[in-house]
C-alpha positions in Angstrom: 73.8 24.6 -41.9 72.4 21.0 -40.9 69.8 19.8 -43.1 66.5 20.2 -41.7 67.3 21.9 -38.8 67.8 26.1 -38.6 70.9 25.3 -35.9 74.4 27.2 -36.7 76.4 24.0 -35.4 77.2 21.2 -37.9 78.8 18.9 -35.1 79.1 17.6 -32.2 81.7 17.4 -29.5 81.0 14.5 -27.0 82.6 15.0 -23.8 82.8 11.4 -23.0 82.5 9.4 -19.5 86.0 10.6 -18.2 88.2 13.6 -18.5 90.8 12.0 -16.4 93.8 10.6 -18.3 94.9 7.8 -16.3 91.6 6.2 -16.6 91.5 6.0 -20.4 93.4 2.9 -21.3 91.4 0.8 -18.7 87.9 1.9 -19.6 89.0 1.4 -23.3 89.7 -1.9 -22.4 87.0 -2.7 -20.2 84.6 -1.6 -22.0 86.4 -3.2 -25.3 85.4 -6.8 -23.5 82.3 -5.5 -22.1 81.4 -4.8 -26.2 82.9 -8.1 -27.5 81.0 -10.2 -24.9 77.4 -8.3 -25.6 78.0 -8.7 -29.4 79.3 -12.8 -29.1 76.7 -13.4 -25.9 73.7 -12.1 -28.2 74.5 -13.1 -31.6 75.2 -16.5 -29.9 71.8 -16.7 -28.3 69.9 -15.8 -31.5 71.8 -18.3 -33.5 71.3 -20.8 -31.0 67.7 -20.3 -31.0 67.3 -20.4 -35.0 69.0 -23.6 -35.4 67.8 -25.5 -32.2 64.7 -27.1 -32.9 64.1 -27.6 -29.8 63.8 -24.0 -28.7 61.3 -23.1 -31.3 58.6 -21.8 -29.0 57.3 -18.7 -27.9 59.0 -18.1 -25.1 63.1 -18.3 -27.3 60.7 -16.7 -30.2 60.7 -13.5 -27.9 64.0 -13.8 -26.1 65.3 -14.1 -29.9 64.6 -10.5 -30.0 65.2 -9.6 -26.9 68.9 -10.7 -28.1 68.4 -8.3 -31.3 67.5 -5.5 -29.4 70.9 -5.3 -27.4 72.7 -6.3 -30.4 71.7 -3.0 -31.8 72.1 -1.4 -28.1 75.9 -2.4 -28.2 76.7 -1.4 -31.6 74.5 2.1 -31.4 76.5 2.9 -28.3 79.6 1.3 -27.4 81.5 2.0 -30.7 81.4 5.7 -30.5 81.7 5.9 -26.9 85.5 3.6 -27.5 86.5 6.4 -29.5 86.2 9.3 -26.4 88.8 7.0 -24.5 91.3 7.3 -27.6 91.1 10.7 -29.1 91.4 13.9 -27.7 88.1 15.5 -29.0 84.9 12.9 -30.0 83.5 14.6 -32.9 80.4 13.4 -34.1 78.7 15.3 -36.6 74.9 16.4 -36.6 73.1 14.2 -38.6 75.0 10.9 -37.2 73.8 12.4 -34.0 70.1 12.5 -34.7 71.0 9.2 -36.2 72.4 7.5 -32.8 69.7 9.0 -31.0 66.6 7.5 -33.2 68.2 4.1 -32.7 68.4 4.4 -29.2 65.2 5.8 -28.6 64.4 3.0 -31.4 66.1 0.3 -28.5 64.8 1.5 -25.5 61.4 1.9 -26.0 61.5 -1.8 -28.1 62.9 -3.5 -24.9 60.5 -1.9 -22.6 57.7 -3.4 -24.5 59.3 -6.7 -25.3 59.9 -7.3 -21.6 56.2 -6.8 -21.5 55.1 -8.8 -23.9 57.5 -11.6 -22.0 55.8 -10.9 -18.8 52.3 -11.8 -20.6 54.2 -14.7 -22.3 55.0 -16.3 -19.0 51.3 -15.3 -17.3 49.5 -17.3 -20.3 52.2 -20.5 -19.9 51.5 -20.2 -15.9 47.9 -19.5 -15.4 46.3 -20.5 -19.0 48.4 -23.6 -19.7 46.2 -25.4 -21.9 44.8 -22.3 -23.5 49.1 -21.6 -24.4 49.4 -23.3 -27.9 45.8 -21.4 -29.0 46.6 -18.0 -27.5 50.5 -17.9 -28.2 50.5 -19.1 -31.5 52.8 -18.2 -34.5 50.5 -15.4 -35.6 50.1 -13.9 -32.5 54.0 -14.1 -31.4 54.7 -12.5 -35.0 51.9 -9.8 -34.7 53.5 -8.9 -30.8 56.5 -9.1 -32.2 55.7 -6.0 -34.5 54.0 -4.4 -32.6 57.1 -4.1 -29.9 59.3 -2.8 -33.0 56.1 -0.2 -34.4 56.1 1.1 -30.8 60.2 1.4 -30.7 59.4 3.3 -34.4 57.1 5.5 -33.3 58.9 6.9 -30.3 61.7 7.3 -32.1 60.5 9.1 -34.9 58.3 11.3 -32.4 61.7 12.2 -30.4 64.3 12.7 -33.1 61.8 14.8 -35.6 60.9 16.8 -32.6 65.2 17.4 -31.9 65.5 18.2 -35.5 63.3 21.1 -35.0 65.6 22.4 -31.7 67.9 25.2 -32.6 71.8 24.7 -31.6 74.2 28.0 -31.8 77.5 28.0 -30.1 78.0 25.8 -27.4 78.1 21.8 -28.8 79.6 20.0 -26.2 77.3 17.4 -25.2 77.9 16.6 -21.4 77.5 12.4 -22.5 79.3 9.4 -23.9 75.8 9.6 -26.8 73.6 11.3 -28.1 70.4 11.3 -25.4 67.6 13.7 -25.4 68.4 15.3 -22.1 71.8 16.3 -22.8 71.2 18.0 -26.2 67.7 19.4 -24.9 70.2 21.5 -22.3 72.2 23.2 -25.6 69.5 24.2 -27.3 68.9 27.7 -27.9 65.4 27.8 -28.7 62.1 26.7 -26.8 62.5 23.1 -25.9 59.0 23.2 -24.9 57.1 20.7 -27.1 60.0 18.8 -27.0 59.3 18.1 -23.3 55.2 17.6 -23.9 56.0 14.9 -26.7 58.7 13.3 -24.2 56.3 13.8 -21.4 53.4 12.0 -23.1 55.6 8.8 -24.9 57.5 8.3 -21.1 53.8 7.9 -19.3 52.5 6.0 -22.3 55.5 3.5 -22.4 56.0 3.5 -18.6 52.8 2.7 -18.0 51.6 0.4 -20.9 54.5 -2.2 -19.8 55.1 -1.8 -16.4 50.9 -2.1 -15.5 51.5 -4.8 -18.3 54.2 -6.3 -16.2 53.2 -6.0 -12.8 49.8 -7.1 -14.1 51.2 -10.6 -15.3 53.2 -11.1 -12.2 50.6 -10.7 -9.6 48.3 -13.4 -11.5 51.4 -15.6 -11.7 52.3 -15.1 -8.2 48.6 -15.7 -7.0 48.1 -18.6 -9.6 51.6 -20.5 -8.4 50.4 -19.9 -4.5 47.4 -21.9 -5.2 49.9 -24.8 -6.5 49.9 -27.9 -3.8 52.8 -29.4 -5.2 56.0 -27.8 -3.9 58.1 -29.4 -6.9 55.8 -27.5 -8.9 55.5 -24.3 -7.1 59.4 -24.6 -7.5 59.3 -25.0 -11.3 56.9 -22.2 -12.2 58.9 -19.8 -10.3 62.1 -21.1 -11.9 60.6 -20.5 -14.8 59.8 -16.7 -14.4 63.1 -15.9 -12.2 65.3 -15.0 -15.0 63.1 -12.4 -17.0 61.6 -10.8 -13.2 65.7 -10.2 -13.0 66.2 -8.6 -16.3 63.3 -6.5 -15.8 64.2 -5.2 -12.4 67.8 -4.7 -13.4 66.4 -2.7 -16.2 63.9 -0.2 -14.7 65.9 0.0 -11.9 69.1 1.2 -13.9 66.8 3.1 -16.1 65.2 5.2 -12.8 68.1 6.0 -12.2 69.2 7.9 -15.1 66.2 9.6 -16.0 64.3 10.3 -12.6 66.5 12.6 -11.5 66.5 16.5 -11.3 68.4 17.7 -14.6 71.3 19.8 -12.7 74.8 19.3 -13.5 75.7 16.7 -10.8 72.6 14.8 -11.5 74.2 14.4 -15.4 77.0 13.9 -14.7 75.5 10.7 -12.1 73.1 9.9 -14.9 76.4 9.3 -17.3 77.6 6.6 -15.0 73.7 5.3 -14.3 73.3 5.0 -17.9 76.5 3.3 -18.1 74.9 0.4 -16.6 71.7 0.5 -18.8 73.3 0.9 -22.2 76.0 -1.3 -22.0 76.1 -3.7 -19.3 72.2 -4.8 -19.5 72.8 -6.1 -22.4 75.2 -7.8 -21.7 73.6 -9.6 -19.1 70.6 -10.4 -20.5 72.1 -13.5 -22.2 74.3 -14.4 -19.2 70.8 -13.9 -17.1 68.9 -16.1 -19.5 71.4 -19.0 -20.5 73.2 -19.6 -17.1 70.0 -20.9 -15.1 68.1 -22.3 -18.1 68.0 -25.7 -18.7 66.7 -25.5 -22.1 69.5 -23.8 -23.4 72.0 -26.1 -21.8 70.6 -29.0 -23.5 70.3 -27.0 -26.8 74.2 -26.2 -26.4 74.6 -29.8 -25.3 73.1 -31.2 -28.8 74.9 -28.9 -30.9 78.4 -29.5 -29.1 77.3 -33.3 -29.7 76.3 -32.9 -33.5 79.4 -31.1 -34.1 81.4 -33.7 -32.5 79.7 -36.6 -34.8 80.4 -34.5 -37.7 84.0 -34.1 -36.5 84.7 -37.8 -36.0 82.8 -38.9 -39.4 85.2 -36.8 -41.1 88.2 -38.7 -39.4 
């Protein structure tokens, strides 16, 4: 038996994105680049921000994590799901099952509320700019930061120690490339009903802390940056704010589509190929999104190509 858990199945088969055989190679290899681009574009952007002095602020304080989030997103996900394209049965056992799925409860959660906690980053630069340095100081962007990764915690604990009390028996095919809550909810064999309360109450909670949070934020911004004269600078603010309202409609939007949906086979096996798109190619846009229109970070990869040039030549 699994530890913890009264369930006669020790494992886990997952059935994967595709059954058919032709498409296996490609998706391996697609989604091989997808992985290695997420992973380079993300590790790149926090170590960019850590050693450019010059994007020591707030704003790259929270996009820093924002990076580390999908980081964990690409390497709680992607690995395991290569293996389904490769092998002829995905075997994961049970407790690296309960493990995937606290970390991506753990992710999920933690980027819905640090997309928040951006949005009110970019309302108090916008509307309260010389009240910024005071009310977005180190203290504060530490304490939000923690509080983002508690919230993540929580859920996650809440969801996985409520799974660990669901009962499996025969059937362990998991209609997914992961471990997600709706798909093993569906082979359990015992009441799944305060299973569905807990993720009843943490989905409102979550949904509606960040997006009234969000939508909140934007609606001052918008009104604030109408009341602008200067069309340069009407321009500039909203500049400013494009990239993150893009990673956060790209995110909802992707995540509506996996989760509001009726749960019927069709709808799962849709939700696979919606959650495609929020598991693994969010982030790996979310660096693209932020670094190709941002002319902070092109300066910062400016000055280090520059540096490393210098360094280059004084050695010759």
């Amino acid at each position: 038996m699994a530890a913890g858990n009264h369930s006669t199945v020790t494992e886990f088969i997952l059935a994967g994105l595709t059954e058919t055989p032709e498409l296996q190679l490609p998706f391996f290899l697609f989604f091989l680049g997808v992985c290695v681009v997420t992973v380079l574009g993300n590790l790149s952007m926090i170590t960019l921000i850590r050693l450019s002095s010059h994007l020591h602020t707030p704003r790259y304080y929270f996009l820093s994590s924002l990076s580390f989030i999908d980081l964990c997103y690409s390497t709680v996900i992607t690995p395991k799901m290569l293996v389904s394209f490769v092998t002829e049965k995905n075997i994961i056992s049970y407790p690296e099952c309960m493990t995937q799925l606290y970390f991506f409860a753990f992710c999920i959660i933690s980027e819905c509320h640090m997309l928040a906690v951006m949005a009110y980053d970019h309302y108090v630069a916008i509307c309260k700019p010389l009240l910024y340095n005071v009310t977005m100081s180190y203290h504060v962007c530490s304490w939000l930061v923690v509080q983002v990764y508690m919230m993540g915690l929580i859920g996650a604990t809440a969801h996985t120690g409520c799974m660990l009390r669901a009962v499996f028996c025969k059937d362990k095919i998991v209609n997914h490339y992961f471990c997600d809550l709706f798909p093993l909810l569906e082979l359990s064999c015992s009441r799944t009903y305060i299973n569905e309360v807990v993720l009843l109450c943490f989905s409102i909670f979550n949904f509606l802390a960040t997006t009234l949070t969000i939508l909140g934020s934007y609606v001052s911004i918008i009104a604030s940056i109408l009341r602008i004269c200067s069309t340069e600078s009407r321009s500039k603010a909203f500049s400013t704010c494009s990239s993150h309202m893009l990673a956060v409609t790209i995110f909802y939007v992707s995540a509506a589509f996996v989760y509001l949906q009726p749960s019927n086979v069709s709808s799962m096996d849709q939700g696979k190929v919606s959650s495609v798109f929020s598991t693994i190619i969010v982030p790996m846009l979310n660096p693209l999104i932020y670094s190709l229109r941002n002319k902070d970070v092109k300066v910062a990869v400016n000055k280090m190509i520059e540096k490393r040039l210098s360094c280059i030549n004084e050695d010759f």
